[in-house]
FINU-645213 format. One line per field, with one value per residue (C-alpha): residue number from 1; residue in three letters; x, y, z. Coordinates in Angstrom, 2 decimals, padded with zeros to 5 digits, always signed. Layout:
REM FINU-645213
i <- NUM:...
aa <- ALA:...
east <- X:...
north <- Y:...
up <- Z:...
***
This chain:
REM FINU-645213
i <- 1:2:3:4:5:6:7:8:9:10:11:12:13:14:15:16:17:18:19:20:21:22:23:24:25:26:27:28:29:30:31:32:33:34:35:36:37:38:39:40:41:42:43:44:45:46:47:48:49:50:51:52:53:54:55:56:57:58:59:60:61:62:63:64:65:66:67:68:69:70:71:72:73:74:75:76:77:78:79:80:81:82:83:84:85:86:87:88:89:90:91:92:93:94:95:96:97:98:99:100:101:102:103:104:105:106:107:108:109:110:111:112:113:114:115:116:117:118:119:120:121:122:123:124:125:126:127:128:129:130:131:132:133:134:135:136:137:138
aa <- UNK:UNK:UNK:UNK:UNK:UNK:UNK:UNK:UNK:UNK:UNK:UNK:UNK:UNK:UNK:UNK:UNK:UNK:UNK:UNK:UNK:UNK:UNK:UNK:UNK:UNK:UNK:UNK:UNK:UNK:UNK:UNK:UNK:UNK:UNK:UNK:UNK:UNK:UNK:UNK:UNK:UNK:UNK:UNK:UNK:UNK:UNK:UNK:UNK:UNK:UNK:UNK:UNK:UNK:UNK:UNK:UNK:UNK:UNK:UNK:UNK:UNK:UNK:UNK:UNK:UNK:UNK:UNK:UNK:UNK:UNK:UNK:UNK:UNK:UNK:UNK:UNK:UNK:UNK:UNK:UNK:UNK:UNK:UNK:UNK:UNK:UNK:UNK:UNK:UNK:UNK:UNK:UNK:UNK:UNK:UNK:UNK:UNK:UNK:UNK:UNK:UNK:UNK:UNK:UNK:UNK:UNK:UNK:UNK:UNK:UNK:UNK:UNK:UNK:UNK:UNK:UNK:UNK:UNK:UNK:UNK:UNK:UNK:UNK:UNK:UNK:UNK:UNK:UNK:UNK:UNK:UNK:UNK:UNK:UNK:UNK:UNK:UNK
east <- +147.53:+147.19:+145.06:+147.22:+145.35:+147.94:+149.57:+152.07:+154.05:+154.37:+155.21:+153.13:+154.11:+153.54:+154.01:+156.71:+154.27:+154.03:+150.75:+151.96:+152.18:+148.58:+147.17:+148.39:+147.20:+143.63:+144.01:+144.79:+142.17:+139.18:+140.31:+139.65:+140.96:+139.85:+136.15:+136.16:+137.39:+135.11:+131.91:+132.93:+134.05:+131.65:+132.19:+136.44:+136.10:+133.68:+136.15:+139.16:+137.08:+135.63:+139.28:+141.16:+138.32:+138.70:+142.56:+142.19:+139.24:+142.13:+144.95:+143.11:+141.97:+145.95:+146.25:+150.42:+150.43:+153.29:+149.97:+149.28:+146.47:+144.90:+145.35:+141.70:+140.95:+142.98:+142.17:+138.38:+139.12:+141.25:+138.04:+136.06:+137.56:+138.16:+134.05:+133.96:+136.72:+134.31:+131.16:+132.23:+130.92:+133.79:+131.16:+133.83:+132.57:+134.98:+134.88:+135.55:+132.60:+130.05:+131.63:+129.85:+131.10:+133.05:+133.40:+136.15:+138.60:+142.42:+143.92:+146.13:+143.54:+143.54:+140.29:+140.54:+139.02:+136.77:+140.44:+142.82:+143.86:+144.20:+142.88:+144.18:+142.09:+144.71:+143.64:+146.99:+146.19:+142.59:+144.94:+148.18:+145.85:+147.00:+145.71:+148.46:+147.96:+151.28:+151.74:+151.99:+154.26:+154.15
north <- +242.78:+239.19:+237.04:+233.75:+230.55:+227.76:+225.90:+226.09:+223.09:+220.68:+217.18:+214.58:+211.70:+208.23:+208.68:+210.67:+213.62:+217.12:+219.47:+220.82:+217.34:+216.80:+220.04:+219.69:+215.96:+217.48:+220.91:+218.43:+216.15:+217.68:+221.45:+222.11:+225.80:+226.66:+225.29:+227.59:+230.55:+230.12:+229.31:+232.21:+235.02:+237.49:+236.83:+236.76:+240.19:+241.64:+240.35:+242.48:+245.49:+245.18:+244.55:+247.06:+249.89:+248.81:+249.15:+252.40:+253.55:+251.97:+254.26:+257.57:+256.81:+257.00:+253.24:+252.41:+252.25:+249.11:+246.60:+244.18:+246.30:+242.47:+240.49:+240.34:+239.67:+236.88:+235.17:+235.32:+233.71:+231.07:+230.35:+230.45:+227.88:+225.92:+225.66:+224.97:+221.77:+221.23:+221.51:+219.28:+221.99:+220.70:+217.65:+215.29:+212.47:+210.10:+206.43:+207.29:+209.34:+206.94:+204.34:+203.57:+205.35:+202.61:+205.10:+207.79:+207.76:+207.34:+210.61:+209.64:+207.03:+207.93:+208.13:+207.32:+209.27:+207.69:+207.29:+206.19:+210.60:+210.79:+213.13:+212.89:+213.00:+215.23:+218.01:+219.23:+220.17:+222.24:+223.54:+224.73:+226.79:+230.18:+233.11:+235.84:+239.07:+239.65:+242.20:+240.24:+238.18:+234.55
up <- -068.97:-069.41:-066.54:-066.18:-064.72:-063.69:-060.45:-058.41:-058.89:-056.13:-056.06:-055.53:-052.99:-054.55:-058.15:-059.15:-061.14:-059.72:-059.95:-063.01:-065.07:-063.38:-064.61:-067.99:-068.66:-067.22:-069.63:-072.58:-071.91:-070.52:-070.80:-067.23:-066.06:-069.61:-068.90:-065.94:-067.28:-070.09:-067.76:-065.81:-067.47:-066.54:-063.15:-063.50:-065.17:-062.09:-059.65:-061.21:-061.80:-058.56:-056.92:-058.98:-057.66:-054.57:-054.28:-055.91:-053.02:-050.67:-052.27:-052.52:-048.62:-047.86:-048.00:-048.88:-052.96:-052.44:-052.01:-054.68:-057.20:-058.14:-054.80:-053.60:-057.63:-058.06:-054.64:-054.78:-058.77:-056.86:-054.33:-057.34:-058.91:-055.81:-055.98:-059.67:-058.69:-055.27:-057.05:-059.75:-062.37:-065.04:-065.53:-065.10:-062.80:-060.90:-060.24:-056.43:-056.43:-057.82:-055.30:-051.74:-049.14:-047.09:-044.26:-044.48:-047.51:-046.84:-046.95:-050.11:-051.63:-055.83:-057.67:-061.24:-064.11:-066.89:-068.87:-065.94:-065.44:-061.43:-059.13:-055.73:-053.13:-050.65:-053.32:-054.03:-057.77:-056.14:-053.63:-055.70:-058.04:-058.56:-061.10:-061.68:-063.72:-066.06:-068.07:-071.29:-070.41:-068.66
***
């Protein structure tokens, strides 16, 4: 079984560049879902033992055996890294966020990255992040 960290890809409405070109300009420059799966493997691999045991408790308790075995897994990684993105843990700091606050930020107002990479403050790249167990394949 292979744990897959990606995003599903959306598109993004001022530039022409969906989540997926976003998350690969951020992998290739600052290696961000790899950062998080490497600050938090201990607690990745706690999450899918705890979920798989808990879907097995669920089956032998007469639970339907058509559920998803990794579901609660994969969406307590995706809050997870929702925090680490949140909580700025990646150590990347924005422009935007050493700015003064001016009151409330337009909805689609871009902050700019030491080297011009966006993030957008709607979230769409936090948002569409997904983890997906495969078995070996993408």
């Amino acid at each position: 079984m292979i744990l897959h960290l990606g995003v599903m890809e959306v598109p993004y409405a001022d530039d022409g560049k969906d989540t997926g070109e976003v998350a690969t300009i951020l992998e290739e420059k600052y290696g961000i879902m790899q950062g998080f799966a490497d600050r938090n493997i201990e607690q990745i691999t706690e999450m899918i033992e705890d979920g798989v045991a808990g879907a097995i408790e669920s089956v032998m308790a007469g639970e339907p055996e058509s559920f998803d075995v990794f579901g609660s897994a994969m969406a307590n990684i995706e809050d997870r890294f929702h925090d680490y993105i949140d909580n700025e843990e990646h150590g990347i700091r924005t422009k935007a966020k050493d700015a003064p606050k001016a009151g409330a930020r337009k909805k689609r107002q871009y902050r700019k990255v030491a080297d011009k990479t966006t993030f957008v403050d709607s979230g769409l790249y936090r948002l569409n992040f997904t983890a997906w167990v495969s078995n070996g394949e993408s």
